[in-house]
N, CA, C and O of each residue as an XYZ file, in Angstrom:
604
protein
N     191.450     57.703     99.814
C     192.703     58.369    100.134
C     192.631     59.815     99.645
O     192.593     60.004     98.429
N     192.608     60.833    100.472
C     193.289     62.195     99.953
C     194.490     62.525     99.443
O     195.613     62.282     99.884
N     194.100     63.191     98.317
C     195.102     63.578     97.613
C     195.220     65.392     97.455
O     194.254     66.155     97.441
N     196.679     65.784     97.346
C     196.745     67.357     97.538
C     196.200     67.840     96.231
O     195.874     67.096     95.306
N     196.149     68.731     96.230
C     195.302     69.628     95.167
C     196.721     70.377     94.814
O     197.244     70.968     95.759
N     197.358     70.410     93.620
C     198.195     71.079     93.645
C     198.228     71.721     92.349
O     197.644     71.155     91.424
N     199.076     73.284     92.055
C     199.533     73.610     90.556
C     200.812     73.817     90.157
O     201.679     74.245     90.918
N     201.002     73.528     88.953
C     202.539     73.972     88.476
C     202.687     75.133     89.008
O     201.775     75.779     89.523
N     203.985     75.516     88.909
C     204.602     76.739     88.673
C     204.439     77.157     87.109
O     204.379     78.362     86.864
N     204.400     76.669     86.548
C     204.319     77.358     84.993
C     202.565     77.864     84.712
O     202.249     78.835     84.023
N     201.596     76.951     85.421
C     200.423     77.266     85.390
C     200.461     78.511     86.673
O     200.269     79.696     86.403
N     200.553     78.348     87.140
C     201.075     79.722     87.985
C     200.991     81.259     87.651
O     200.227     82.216     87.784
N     202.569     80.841     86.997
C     203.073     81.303     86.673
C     202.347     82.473     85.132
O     202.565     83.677     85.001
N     201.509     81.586     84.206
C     200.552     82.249     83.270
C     199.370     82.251     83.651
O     198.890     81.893     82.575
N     198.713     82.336     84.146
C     197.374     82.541     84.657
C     197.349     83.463     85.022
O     198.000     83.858     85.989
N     196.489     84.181     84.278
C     196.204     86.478     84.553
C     194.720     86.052     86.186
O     193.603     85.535     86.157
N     195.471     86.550     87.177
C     195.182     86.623     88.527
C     194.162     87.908     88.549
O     194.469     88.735     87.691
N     193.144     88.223     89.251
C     192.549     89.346     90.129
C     193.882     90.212     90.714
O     194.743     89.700     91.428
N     193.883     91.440     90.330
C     194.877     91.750     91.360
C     194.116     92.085     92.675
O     192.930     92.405     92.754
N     195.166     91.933     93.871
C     194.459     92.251     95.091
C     194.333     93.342     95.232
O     195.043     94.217     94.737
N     192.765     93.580     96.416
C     192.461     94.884     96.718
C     192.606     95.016     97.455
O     192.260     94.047     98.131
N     193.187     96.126     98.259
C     193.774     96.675     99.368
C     192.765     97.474     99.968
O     192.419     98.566     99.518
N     192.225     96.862    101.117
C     191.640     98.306    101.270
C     192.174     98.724    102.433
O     191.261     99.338    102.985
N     193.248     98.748    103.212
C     194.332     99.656    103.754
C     195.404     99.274    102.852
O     195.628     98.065    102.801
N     196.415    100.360    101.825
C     197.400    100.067    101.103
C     198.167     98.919    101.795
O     198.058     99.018    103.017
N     198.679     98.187    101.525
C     200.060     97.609    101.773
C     199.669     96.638    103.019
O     200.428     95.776    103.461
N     198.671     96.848    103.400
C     198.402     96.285    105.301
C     197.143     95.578    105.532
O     196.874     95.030    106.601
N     196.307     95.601    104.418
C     194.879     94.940    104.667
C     194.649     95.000    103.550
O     194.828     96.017    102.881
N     194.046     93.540    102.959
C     194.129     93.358    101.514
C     192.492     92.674    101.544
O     192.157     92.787    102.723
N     191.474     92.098    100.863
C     190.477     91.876    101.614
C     190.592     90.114    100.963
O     191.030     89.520     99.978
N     189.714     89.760    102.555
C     190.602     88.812    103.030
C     189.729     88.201    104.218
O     188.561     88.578    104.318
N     190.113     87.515    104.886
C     189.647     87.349    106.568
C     191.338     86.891    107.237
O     192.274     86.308    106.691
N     191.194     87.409    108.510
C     192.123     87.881    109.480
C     191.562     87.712    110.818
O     190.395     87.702    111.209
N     192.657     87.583    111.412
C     192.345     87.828    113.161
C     193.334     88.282    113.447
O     194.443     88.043    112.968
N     193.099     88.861    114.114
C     193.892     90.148    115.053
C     193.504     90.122    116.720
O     192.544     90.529    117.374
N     194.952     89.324    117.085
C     195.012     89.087    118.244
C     196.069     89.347    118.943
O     197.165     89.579    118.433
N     195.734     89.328    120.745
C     196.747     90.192    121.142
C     196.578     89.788    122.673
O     195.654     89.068    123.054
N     197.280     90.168    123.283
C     196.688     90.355    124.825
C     196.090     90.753    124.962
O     195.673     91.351    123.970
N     195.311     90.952    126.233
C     193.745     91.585    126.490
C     194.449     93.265    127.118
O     195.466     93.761    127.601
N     192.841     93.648    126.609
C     193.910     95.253    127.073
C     195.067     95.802    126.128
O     195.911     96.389    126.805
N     195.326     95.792    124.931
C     196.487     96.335    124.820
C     195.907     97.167    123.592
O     196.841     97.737    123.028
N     194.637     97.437    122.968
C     194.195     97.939    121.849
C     193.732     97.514    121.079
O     193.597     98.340    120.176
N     193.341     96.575    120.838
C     192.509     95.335    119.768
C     191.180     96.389    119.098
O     190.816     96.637    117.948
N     190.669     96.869    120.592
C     189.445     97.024    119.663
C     189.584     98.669    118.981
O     188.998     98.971    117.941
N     190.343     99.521    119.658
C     190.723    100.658    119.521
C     191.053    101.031    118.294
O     190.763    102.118    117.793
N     191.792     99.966    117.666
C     192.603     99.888    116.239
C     191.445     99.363    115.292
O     191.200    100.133    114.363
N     190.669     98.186    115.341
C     190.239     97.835    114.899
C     188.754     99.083    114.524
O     188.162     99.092    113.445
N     188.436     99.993    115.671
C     187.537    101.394    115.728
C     188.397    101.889    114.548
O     187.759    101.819    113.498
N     189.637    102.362    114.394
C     189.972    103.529    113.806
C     189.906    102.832    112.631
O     189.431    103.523    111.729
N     190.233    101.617    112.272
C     190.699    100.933    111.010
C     189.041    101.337    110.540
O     188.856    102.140    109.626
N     188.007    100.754    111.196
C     186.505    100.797    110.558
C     186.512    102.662    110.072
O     186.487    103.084    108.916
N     186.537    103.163    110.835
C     186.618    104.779    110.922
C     186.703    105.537    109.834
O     185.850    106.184    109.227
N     188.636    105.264    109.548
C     189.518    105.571    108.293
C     188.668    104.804    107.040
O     188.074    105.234    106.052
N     188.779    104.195    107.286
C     187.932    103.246    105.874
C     186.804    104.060    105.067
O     186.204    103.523    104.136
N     185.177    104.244    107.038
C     184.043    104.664    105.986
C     184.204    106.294    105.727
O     183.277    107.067    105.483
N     185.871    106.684    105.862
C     185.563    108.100    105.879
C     186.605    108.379    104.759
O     186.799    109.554    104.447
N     187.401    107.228    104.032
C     188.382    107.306    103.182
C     189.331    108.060    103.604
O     189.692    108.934    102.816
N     189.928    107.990    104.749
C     191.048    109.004    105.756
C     192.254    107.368    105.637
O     192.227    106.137    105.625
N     193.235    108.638    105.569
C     194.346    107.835    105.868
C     194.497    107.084    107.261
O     193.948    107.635    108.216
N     195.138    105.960    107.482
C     194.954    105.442    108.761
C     196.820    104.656    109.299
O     197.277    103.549    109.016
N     197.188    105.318    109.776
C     198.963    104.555    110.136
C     199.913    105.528    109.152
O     201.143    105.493    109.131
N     199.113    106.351    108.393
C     199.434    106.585    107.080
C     199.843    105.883    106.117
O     200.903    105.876    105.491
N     198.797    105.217    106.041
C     198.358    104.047    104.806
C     197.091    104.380    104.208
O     196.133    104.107    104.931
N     196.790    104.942    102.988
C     195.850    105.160    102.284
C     194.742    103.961    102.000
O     194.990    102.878    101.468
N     193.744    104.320    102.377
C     191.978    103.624    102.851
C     192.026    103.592    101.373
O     192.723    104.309    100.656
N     190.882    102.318    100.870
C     190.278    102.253     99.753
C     188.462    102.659    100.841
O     188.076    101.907    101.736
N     187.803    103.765    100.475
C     186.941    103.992    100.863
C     185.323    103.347    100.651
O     184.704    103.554     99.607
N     184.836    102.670    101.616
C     183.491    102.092    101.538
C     182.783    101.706    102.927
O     183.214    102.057    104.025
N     181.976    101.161    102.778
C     181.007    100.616    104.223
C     181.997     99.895    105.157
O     182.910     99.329    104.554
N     182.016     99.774    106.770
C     182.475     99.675    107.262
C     181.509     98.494    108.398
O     180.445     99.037    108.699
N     181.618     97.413    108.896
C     180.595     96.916    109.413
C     181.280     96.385    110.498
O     181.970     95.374    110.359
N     181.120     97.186    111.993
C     181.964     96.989    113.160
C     180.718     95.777    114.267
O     179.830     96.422    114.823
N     180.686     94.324    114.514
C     180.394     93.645    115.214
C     180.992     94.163    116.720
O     181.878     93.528    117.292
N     180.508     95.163    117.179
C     181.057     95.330    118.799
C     180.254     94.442    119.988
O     179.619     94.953    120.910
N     180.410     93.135    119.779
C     179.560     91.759    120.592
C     179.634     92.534    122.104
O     178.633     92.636    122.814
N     180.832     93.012    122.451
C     181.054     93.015    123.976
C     180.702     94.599    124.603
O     181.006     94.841    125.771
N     180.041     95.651    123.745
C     180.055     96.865    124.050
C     178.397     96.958    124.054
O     177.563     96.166    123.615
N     178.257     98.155    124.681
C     176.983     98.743    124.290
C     176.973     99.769    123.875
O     178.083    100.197    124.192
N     176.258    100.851    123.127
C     175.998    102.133    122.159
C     177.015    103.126    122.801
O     178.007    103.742    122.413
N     176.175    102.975    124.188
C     177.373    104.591    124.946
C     178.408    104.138    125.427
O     178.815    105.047    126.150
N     179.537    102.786    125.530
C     180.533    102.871    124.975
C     181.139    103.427    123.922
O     181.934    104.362    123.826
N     180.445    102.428    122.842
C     180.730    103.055    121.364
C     180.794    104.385    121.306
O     181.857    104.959    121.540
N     179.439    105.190    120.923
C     179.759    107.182    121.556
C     181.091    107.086    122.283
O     182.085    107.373    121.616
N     181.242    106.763    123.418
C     182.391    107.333    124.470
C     183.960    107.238    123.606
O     184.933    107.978    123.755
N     183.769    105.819    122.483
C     185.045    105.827    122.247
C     185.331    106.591    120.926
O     186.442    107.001    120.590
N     183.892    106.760    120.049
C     184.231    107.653    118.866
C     184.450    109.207    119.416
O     185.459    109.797    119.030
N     183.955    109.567    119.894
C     184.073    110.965    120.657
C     185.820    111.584    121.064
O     186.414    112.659    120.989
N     186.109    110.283    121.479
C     187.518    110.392    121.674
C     188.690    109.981    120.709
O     189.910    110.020    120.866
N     187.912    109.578    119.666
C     188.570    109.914    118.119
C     188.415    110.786    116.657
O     189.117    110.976    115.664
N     186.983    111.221    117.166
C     186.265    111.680    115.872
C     185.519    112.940    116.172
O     185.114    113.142    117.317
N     185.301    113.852    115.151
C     184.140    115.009    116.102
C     183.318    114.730    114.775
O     182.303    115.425    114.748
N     183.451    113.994    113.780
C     182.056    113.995    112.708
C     181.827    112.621    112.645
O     182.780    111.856    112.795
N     180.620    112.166    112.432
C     179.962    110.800    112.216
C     180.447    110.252    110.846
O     180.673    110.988    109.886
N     180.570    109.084    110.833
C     180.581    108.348    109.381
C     180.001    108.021    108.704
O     180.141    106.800    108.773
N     179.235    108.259    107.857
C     177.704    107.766    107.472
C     178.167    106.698    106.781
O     177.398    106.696    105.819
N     178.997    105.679    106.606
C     179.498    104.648    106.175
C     179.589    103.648    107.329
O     179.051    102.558    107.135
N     180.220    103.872    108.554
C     180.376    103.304    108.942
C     179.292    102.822    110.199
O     179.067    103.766    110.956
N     178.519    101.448    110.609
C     177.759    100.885    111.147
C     177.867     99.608    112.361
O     178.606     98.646    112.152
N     177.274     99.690    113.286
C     177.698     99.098    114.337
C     176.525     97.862    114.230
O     175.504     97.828    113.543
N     177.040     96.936    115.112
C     175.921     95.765    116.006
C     176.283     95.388    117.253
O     177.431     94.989    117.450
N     175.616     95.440    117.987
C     176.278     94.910    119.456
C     175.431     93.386    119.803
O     175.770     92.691    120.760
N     174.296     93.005    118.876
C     174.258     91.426    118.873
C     174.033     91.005    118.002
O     173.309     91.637    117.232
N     174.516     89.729    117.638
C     174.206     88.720    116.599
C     174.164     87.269    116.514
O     174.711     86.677    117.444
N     173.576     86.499    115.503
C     173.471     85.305    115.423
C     174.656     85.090    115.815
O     175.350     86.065    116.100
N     175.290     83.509    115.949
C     176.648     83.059    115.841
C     176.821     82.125    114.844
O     175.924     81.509    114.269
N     178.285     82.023    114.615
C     178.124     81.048    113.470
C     177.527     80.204    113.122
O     177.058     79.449    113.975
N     177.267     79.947    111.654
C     176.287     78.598    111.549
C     174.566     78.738    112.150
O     173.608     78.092    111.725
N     174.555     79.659    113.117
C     172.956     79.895    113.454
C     172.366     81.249    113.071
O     171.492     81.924    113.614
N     173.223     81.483    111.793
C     172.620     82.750    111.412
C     173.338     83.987    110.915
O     172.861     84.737    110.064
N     174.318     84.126    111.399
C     175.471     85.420    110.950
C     176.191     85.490    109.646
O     176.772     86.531    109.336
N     176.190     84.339    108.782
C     176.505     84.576    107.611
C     175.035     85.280    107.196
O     175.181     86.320    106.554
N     173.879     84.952    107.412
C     172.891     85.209    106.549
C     172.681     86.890    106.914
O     172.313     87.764    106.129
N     172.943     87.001    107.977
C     172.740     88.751    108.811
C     173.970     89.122    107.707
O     173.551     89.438    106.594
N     175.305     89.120    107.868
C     175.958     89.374    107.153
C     175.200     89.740    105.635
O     174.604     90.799    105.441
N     175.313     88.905    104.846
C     175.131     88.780    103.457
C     173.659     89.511    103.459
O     173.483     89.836    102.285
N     172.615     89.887    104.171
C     171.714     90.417    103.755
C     172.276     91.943    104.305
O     171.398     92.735    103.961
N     173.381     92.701    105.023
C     173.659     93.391    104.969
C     174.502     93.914    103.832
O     174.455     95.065    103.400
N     175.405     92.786    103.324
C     176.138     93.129    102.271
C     175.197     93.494    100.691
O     175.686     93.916     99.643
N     174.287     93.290    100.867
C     172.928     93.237     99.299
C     172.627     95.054    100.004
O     172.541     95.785     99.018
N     172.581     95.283    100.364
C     172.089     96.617    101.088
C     172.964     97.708    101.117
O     172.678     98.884    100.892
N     174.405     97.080    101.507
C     175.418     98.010    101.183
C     176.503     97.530     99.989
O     177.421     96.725    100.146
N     176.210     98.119     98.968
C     177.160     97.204     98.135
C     178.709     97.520     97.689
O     179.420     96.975     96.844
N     179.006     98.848     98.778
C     180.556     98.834     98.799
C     180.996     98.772     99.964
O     181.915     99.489    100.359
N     180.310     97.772    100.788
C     180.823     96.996    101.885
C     182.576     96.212    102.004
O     182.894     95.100    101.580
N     183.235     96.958    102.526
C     184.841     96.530    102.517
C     185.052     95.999    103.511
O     186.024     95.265    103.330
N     184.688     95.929    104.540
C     185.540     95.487    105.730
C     184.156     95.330    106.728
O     183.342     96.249    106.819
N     183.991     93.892    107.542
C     183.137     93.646    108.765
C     184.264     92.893    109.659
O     184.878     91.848    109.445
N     184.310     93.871    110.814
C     185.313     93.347    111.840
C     184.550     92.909    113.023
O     183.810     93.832    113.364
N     184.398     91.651    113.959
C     183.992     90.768    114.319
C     184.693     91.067    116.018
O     185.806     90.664    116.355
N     184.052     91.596    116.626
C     185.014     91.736    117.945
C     184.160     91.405    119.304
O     183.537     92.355    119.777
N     184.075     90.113    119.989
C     185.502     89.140    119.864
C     184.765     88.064    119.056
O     183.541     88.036    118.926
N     185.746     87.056    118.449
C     185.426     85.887    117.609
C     185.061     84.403    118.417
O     184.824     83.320    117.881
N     185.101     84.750    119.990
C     184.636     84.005    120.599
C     182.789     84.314    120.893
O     181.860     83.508    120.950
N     182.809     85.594    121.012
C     181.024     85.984    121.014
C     180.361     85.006    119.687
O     179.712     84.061    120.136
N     180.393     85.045    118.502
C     180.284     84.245    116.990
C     180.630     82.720    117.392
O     179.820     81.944    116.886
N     181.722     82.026    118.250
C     181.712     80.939    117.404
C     180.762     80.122    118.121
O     180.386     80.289    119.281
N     180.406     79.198    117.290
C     179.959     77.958    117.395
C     180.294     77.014    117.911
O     181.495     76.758    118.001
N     179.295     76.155    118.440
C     180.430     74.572    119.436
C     180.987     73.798    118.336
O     181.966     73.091    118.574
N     180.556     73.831    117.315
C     180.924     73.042    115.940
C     181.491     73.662    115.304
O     181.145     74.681    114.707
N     182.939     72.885    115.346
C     184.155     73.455    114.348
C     183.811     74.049    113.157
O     184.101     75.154    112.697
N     182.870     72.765    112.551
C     182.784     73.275    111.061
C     181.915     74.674    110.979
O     182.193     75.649    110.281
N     181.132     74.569    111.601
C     180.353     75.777    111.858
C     181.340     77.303    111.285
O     180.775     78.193    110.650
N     182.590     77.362    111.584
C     183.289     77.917    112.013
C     184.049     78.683    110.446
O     184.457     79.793    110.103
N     183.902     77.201    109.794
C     184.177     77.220    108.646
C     184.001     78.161    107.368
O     184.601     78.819    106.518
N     182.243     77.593    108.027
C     181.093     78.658    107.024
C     181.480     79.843    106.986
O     181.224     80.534    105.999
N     182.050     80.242    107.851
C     181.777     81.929    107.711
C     182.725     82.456    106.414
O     182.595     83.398    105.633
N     183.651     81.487    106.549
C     185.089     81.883    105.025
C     184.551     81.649    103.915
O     184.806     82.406    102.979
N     183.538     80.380    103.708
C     183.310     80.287    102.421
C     182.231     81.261    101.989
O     182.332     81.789    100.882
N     181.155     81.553    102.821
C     180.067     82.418    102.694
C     179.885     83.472    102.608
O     179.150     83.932    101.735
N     180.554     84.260    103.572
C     180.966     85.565    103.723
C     181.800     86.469    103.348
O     181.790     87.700    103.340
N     182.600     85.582    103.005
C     184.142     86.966    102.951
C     184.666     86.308    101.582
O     185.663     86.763    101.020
């Protein structure tokens, strides 16, 4: 039989916590997330500037960046997209911030691509995953791995 895992409120309540790190103030705390939307309406656009602001420590919504590596999974683009769309946000490069346009998928490899990128960059803040259907796996659990391993 399963049983819940649970804590007081008083244990809670005294237990000196990590405080969270923000690395967009108030709006992105680090974490894993999905960010979804209708198709077409800016997903990846935002998710460009969010990587952007980050490896360039620029404000972004005007919400102050905690500044570090930036690791943009663009599964569905190729390079001169990418160019076409920084061009039309940026006139200087990020030397923080880094692209992939393929990768393992879950469970067959992308935590390990991941994590041997993260040993390499070690103020790696943010890898945004676009789309999370390119990554997943036919196996749920597969799916899993990536929370406990990665992020």
């Amino acid at each position: 039989m399963k049983k819940l895992i649970t804590r007081s409120c008083e244990e809670i309540m005294t237990t000196v916590y990590k405080p969270i790190e923000f690395v967009i103030d108030g709006l992105l705390a680090q974490g894993l997330y999905i960010l979804a939307g209708a198709p077409k309406v800016g997903k990846s656009w935002l998710a460009l500037d969010m990587c952007l602001s980050i490896a360039k420590g620029e404000k972004i919504l005007g919400l102050k960046t905690s500044q570090g590596t930036a690791l943009y999974l663009c599964l569905e683009d190729s390079y001169v997209r990418i160019q076409n769309r920084l061009y039309e946000i940026t006139d200087e490069p990020a030397e923080r911030l880094h692209f992939v346009i393929m990768s393992e998928s879950i469970g067959n490899g992308l935590e390990e691509e991941i994590e041997n990128f993260k040993n390499e960059h070690y103020d790696l803040k943010v890898v945004f995953i676009d789309t999370l259907q390119k990554v997943r796996n036919e196996s749920s659990q597969a799916t899993v791995l990536i929370t406990k391993n990665c992020l």
